[in-house]
C-alpha positions, 0 to 999 in steps of 0.5 A: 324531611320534606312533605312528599319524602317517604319513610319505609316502616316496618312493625314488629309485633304487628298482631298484637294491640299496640301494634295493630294501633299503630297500623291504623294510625300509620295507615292515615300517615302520607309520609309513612309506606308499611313495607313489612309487618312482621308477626311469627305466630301468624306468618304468611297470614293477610292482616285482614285475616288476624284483624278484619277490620283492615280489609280495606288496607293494601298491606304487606302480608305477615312474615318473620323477621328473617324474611324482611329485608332490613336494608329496604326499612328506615324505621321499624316500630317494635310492638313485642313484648319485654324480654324479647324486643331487645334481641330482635332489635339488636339484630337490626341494621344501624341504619334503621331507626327504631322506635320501641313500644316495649318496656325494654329500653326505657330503664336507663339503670340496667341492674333496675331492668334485671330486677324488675324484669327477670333477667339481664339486658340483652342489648346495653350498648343500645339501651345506654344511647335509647332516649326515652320517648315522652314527647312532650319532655324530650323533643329535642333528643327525641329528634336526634335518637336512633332509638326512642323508647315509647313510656309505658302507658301508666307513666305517660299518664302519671309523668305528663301530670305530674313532671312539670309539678316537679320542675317547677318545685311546687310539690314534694318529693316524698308522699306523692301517691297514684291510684291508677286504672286501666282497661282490658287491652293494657294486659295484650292479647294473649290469653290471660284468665283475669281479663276473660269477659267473665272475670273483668267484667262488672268488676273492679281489681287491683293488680301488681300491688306494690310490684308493678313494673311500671314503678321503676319508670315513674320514679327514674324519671320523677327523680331526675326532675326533682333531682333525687331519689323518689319512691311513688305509692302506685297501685294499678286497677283493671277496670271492665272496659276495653280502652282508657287509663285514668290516674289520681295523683295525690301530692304534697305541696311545697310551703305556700303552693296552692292548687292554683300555682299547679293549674298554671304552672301546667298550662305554662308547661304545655302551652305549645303542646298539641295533645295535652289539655289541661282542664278549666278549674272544676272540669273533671278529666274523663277515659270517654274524653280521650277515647280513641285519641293521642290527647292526655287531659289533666285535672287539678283540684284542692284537697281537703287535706291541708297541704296536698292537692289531686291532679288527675290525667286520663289518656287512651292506653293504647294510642296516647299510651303506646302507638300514638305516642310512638307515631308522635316520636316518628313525627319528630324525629323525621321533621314532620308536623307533630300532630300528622295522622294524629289529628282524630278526635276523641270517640264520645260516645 
């Protein structure tokens, strides 16, 4: 693509989180024109209305799905949840590229979707060609696909850590386990009573213990990397914040691994990589090092176990984790410059 083409873009789910995330970042795109955002519940509505904090945008109003005209969209960015994004996308032209935030097409085993998601697959002919939308690991289909299925925020945080680890063989396949925390805006923005103000904060949780749906995704692909089946201990923690997701991988090492080899094996890893920092020895990653940005910092350090080392990665859920990881694959699969609107630094403090 040229730098002055434009690329007419669509959101689906446009008044939820990721959604409205990714409008803010797409505002900022100069290849990008929003032509139409679609939210059911709010149709006919200013975004402004929903959000006050766009005021300041010239956006389409809210509308349904049926109301836009698909032939006039080359891309649609899908922010709605699982179980529905995979209809509302089979119902899109071919000619119209997509770029879904939902977990419904990042499982490429669909009897692992029926299980983990509560039901079949409403789409499988689309989820058999969707490339799943890691950026860092899978440019090269990222930049041919049609589909592109953004991670989850968990597993982007854990995969980015820990899948050149697994490449590179320097950890063990079995015993890896994740101790993960996420904020408030991770559940969405509908009504739930354990992230009311009152219940999440000054508290901390877990949730989905043993059953968290990100699990699957995490060994899919661990499990291509290391070239057999993996089963990860990962327990998630709501945390009394808004944004940020900190994940603390415990790993065994191969015979003769040190921390050492998975520090430099990471900086090799993602030394052409814009958005992953992999930190100085001793430096701890940290949520307020990340917040409101698309990097992901990575942390190794010994453990006292003999045998295992810690490997800690921190992103922003919301952008690293959904919309900024999205507009990154945008980025590619058009021929853009990676980092284009993605260029903000971390808000600190």
């Amino acid at each position: 693509m040229t730098s002055t083409q434009t690329i007419r873009a669509a959101v689906l789910g446009a008044s939820g989180y990721t959604g409205a995330d990714l409008i803010r970042l797409a505002a900022r795109h100069p290849n990008i024109e929003i032509t139409a955002l679609v939210a059911k519940a709010h149709a006919g509505q200013p975004l402004a209305k929903v959000y006050p904090h766009f005021a300041s945008l010239d956006l389409p109003a809210l509308v349904t799905a049926d109301e836009v005209d698909w032939d006039q969209v080359d891309v649609a960015f899908c922010g709605l949840p699982h179980g529905t994004a995979h209809s509302e996308i089979a119902k899109l032209p071919e000619s119209t590229k997509v770029i879904d935030m939902s977990a419904d097409f990042r499982l490429r085993d669909l009897d692992t979707y029926a299980q983990w998601y509560g039901g079949e697959h409403g789409a499988p002919k689309l989820a058999s060609g969707a490339v799943y939308g890691l950026t860092e690991h899978y440019r090269d289909d990222i930049e041919k696909a049609r589909l592109v299925a953004c991670p989850g925020c968990y597993p982007t945080a854990v995969l980015l850590a820990l899948l050149p680890l697994a490449k590179s063989s320097l950890v063990a396949p079995n015993g890896v386990i994740v101790d993960a925390k996420s904020g408030a805006s991770g559940a969405g923005r509908s009504l739930k009573q354990n992230i009311l103000f009152s219940e999440v904060g000054e508290g901390l949780s877990p949730y989905g213990v043993g059953t968290h749906r990100h699990v699957p995704e995490i060994e899919q692909e661990l499990g291509q990397a290391f070239q057999q089946s993996v089963v990860v201990n990962f327990t998630p923690h709501l945390v009394p914040m808004t944004r940020g997701e900190l994940c603390t991988c415990y790993v065994p090492l191969t015979n003769g691994a040190s921390a050492e080899n998975l520090h430099e094996a990471l900086l090799a890893a993602y030394a052409d990589s814009p958005f992953v920092r992999v930190a100085e020895q001793g430096t701890i990653p940290a949520t307020q090092h990340v917040r409101g940005s698309n990097y992901c910092h990575i942390g190794v350090f010994a453990d006292r176990i003999p045998g295992r080392a810690i490997v800690i990665s921190t992103i922003d859920n919301l952008v690293k984790g959904s919309a900024g990881q999205a507009l990154q694959n945008f980025n590619v699969m058009f021929g853009f410059d990676e980092t284009t609107a993605l260029e903000q630094l971390p808000l600190f403090p």
